[in-house]
C-alpha positions in Angstrom: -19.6 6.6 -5.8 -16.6 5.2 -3.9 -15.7 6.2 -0.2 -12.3 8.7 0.1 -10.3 8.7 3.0 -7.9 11.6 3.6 -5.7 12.7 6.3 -2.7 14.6 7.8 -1.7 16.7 11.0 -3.3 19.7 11.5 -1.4 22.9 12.7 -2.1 23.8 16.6 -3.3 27.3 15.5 -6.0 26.0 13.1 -7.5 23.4 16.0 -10.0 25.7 17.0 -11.1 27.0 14.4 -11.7 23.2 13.0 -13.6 22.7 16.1 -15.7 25.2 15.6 -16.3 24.5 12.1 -17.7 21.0 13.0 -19.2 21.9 16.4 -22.7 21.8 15.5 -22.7 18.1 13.8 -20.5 16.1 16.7 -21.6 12.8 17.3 -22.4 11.8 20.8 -19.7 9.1 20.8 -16.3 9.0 19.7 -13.7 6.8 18.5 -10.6 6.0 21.2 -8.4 8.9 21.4 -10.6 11.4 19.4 -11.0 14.8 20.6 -14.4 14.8 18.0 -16.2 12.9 15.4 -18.6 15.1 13.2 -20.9 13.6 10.7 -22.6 16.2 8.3 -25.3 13.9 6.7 -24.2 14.7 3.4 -21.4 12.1 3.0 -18.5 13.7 5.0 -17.3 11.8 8.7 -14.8 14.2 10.4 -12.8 13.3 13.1 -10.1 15.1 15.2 -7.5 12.5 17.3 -5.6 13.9 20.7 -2.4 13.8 18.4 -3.5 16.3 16.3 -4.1 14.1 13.1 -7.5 14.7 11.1 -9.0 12.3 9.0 -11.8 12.8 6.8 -13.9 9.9 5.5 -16.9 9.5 2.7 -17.9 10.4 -0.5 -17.1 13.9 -0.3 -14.1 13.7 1.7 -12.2 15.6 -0.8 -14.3 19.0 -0.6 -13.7 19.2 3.4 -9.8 17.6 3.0 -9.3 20.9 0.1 -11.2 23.4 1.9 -8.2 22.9 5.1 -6.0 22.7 2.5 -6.4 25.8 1.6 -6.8 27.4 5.0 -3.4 25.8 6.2 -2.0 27.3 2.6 -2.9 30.7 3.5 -2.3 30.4 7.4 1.0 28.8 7.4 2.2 28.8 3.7 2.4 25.0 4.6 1.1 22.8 1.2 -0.5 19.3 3.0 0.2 17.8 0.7 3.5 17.8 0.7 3.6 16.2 3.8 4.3 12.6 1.9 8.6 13.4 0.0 7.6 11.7 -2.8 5.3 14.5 -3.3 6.8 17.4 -2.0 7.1 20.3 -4.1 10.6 20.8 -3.4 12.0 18.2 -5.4 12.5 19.7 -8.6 13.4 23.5 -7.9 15.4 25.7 -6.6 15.8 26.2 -2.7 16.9 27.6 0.2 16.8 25.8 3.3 18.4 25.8 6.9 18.7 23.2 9.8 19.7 23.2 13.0 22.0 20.5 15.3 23.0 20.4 19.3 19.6 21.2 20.5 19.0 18.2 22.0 22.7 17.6 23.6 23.7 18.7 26.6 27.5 19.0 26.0 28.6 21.3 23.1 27.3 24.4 20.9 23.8 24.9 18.4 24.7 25.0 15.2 22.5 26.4 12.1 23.2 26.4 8.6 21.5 27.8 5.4 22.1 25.9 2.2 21.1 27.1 -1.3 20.4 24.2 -3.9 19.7 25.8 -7.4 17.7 23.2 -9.7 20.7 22.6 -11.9 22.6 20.9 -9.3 20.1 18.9 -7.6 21.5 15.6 -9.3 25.1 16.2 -8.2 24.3 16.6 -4.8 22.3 13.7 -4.8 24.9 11.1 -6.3 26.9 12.3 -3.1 24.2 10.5 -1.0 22.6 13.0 1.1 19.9 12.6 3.0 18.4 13.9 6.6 21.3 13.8 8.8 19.8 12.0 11.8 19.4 8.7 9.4 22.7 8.4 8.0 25.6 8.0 10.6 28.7 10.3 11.5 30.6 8.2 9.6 29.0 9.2 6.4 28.3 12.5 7.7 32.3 13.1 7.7 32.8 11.7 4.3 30.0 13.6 2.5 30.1 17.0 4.5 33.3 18.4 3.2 32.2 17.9 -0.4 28.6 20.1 0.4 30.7 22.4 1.9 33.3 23.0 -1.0 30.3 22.8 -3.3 27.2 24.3 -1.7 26.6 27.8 -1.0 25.7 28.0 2.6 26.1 30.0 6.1 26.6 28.4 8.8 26.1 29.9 12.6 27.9 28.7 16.0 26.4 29.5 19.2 28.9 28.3 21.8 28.5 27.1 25.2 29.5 30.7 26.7 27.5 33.1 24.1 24.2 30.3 25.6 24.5 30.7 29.0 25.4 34.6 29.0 21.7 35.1 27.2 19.3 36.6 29.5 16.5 34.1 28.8 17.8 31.1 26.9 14.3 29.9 25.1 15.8 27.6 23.2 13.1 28.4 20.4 13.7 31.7 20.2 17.9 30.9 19.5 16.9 28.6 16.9 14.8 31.5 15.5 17.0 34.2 15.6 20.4 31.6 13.8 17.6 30.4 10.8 17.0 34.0 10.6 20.6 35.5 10.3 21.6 32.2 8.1 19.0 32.5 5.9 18.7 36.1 5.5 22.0 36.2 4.3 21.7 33.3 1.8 18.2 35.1 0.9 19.9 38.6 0.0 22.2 37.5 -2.1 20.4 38.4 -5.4 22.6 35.5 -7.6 20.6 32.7 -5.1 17.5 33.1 -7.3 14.8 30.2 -5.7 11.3 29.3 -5.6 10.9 28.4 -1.7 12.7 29.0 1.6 11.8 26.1 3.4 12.6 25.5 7.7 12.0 22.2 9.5 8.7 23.7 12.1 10.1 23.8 15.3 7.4 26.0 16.2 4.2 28.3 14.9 4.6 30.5 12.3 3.3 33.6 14.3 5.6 32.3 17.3 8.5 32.5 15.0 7.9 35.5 13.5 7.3 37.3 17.0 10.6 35.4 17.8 13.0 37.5 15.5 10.6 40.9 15.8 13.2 42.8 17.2 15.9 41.6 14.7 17.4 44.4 12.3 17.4 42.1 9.0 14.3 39.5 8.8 13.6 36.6 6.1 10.1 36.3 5.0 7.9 34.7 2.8 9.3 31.0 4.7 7.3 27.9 4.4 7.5 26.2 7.3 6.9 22.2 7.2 7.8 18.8 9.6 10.2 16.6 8.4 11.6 19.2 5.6 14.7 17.2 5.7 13.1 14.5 4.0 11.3 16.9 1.6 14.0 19.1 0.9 17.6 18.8 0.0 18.8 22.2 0.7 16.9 21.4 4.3 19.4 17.9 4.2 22.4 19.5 3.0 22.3 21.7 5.8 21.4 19.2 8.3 24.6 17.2 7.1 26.8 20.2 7.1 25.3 21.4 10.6 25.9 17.8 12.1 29.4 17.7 11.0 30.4 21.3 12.0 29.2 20.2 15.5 31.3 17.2 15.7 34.3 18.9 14.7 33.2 21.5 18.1 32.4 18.5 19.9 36.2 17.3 18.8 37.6 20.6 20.3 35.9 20.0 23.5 36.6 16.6 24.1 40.4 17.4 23.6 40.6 19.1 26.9 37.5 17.6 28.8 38.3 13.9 27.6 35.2 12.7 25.0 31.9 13.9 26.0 28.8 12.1 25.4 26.3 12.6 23.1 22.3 13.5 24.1 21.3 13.9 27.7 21.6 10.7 29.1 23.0 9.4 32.5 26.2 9.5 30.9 26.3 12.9 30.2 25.3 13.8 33.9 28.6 11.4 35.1 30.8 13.5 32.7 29.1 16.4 33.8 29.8 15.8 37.8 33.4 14.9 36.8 34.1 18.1 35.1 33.1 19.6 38.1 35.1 18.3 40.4 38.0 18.3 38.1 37.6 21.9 37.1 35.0 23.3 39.7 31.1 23.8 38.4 32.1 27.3 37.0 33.8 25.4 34.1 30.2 23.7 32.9 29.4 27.3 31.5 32.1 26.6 29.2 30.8 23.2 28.0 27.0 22.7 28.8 24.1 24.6 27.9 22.9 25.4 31.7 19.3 25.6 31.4 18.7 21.7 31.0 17.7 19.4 33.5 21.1 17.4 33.6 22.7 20.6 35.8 20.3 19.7 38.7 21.1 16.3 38.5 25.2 17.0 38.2 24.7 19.3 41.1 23.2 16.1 43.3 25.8 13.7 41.9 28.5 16.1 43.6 
């Protein structure tokens, strides 16, 4: 019988429990990087990396690769196998799917969006070329996103620069929980959206999202939560396209009274920064910058 070799990245909140599991066959030595190699004797090597990835090796590498299968299927709806787009079971079904963009910028809102892809127009929205947002440039993100919008069913959220800074604790996880949530909630209830999966990009655990949004009136459930979903799913890329676009457009409306504003959080964005300030006084960054990131400590020493 021929060796198997299977792997993927297991979820944080299954890495004890796979420790334990495996505990009581660890070999003395370990490859580079490995937190663990187990070897059962019955044609099974396990072994757990630093970065999370798991790879099973042997004869019977399948029964241990479906066995955490399962256990990642029923703790984190998440399908492993799905992992690869060519095989994600997205591709040919109805979906609804949100994304989020300004996270990582400095300058400018966080925008969400919810899209709703029913199976019938899957090919449509295809031949318009969409695909994750962060692999296709702003360019093509203006050409393609006003055609999703006109055609697509989605709701999209803005969280300006002001509505940021005035929250009381700005976890930036828990405002990308509470926008999918509203966004796709709304999608969700609208009984004419009929789908097979809600699917979000995992920005964080399940549990942590969940305890996120506890307090929230209205709450979406039954959400699969997977990395990369923006390659996996198109409702997941439409919204990532539409969310990209409506930010530029915000971006737009800054930059037409703060001059253009840099992208990311760069040493170009803390210039800009310390030259708002002493053009408009460090009050007016609370109308422009999400506060809470690094780049205000360094603006403050640059003026």
């Amino acid at each position: 019988m021929n060796n198997k070799t299977y792997s993927y990245k297991i979820s944080d909140n299954l890495k004890d429990e796979i420790y334990d599991h495996y505990k009581e066959t660890f070999k003395l030595k370990t490859p580079p990087y490995a937190v663990f190699q187990s070897d059962d004797g019955a044609g099974t090597i396990v072994t757990l990396y630093e970065s999370g990835k798991i790879v099973f090796q042997g004869i019977s590498a399948d029964i241990d690769y479906d066995f955490w299968k399962q256990r990642e299927l029923m703790k984190n709806d998440r399908d492993i196998d799905a992992d690869k787009p060519e095989n994600s079971i997205f591709n040919h079904t109805s979906t609804i799917g949100s994304d989020e963009v300004g996270t990582g910028d400095y300058f400018g809102p966080v925008v969400v969006t919810a899209s709703y892809v029913p199976k019938d127009k899957i090919k449509d929205v295809l031949k318009l070329g969409v695909r994750d947002s962060k692999k296709i440039n702003d360019t093509m993100i203006r050409r393609i996103a006003p055609s999703l919008i006109k055609n697509v069913e989605h709701v999209t959220y803005i969280m300006s620069n002001e509505e940021y800074n005035s929250l009381p604790n700005s976890n930036l996880n828990k405002i990308k929980a509470v926008l999918h949530n509203k966004a796709l909630f709304k999608l969700n209830n609208d009984p004419k959206n009929v789908h097979s999966y809600i699917v979000v990009d995992q920005f964080c655990e399940r549990n942590l999202y969940y305890n996120y949004i506890k307090d929230e009136k209205d709450i979406c459930r039954k959400i699969w939560f997977t990395t990369k979903a923006e390659d996996k799913c198109l409702s997941v890329a439409v919204s990532s396209i539409i969310s990209r676009y409506v930010f530029l457009q915000e971006m737009e409306k800054l930059s037409a009274k703060y001059g253009e504003l840099p992208m990311g959080a760069s040493d170009k964005v803390d210039a800009k920064g310390a030259e708002i300030v002493k053009k408009f006084g460090f009050d007016e960054l609370k109308h422009v910058a999400k506060l809470n990131y690094k780049n205000t400590d360094k603006i403050k020493k640059l003026v």
